[in-house]
N, C-alpha and C positions, 0 to 999 in steps of 0.2 A: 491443451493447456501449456505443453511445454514451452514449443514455437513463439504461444503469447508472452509466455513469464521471459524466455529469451529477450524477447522485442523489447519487452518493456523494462525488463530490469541492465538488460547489456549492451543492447541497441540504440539507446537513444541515450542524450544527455542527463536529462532527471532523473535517470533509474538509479541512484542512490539514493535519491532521497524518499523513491515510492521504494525501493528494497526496505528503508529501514521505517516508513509507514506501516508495511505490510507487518518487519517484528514486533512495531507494538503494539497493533490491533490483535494480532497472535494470541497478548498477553490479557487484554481486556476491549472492550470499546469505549472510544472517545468521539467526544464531537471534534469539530475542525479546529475548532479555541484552543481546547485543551490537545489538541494533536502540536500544534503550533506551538505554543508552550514548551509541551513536552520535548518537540524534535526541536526546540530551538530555532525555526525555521519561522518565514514571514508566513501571518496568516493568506494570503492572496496565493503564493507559492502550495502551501497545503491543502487550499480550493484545490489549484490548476490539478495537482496528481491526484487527489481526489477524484474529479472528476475522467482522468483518463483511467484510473482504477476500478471505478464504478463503468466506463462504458464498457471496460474488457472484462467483467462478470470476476473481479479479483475480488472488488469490496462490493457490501450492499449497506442498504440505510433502513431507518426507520425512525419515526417524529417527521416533523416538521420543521423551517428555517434555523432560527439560532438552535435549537434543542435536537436536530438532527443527531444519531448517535451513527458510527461507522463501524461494521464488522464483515471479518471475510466471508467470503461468502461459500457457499456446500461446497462446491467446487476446487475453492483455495484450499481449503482446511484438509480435504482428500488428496491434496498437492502439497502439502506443504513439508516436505520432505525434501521433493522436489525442488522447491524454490530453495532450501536451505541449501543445497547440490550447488544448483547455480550461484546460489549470494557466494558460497565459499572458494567456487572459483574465480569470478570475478574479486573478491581479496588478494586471491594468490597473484593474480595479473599486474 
């Protein structure tokens, strides 16, 4: 999981904006509407890391289409100590 949270949160361009999807699912689950909303961010941007989220076993789902809800998944939440390591140093950068 490290390696992945690496890749994805410091590695590539969008890992700000899936680092700070990942704090607010943390906090609750949202659907995609309301993650967009929430992060201010276009909803089509919040699919796209979505979806690289859910393929790297960070977030999972449950519903269907618009009522989809997003939360991390067993694995994040075991890690998420972790991730807070890396979000803090990529701030310090």
């Amino acid at each position: 999981m490290k390696k992945i949270l690496w890749w994805l949160i410091a590695g590539t361009k969008g890992g700000v904006n899936r680092a700070r999807i990942i704090n607010v699912l943390e906090q609750r689950p949202y659907n995609a509407h309301k993650l967009a909303e929430k992060l201010e961010l276009d909803y089509k941007t919040v699919r796209h890391h979505i979806k690289i989220l859910e393929d790297n076993n960070v977030i999972t789902s449950s519903g269907e289409k618009y009522g989809t809800m997003y939360f991390l998944s067993s694995s994040m939440e075991e890690n998420y100590e972790l991730f807070q390591q890396i979000w803090r140093e990529m701030k310090e950068n």
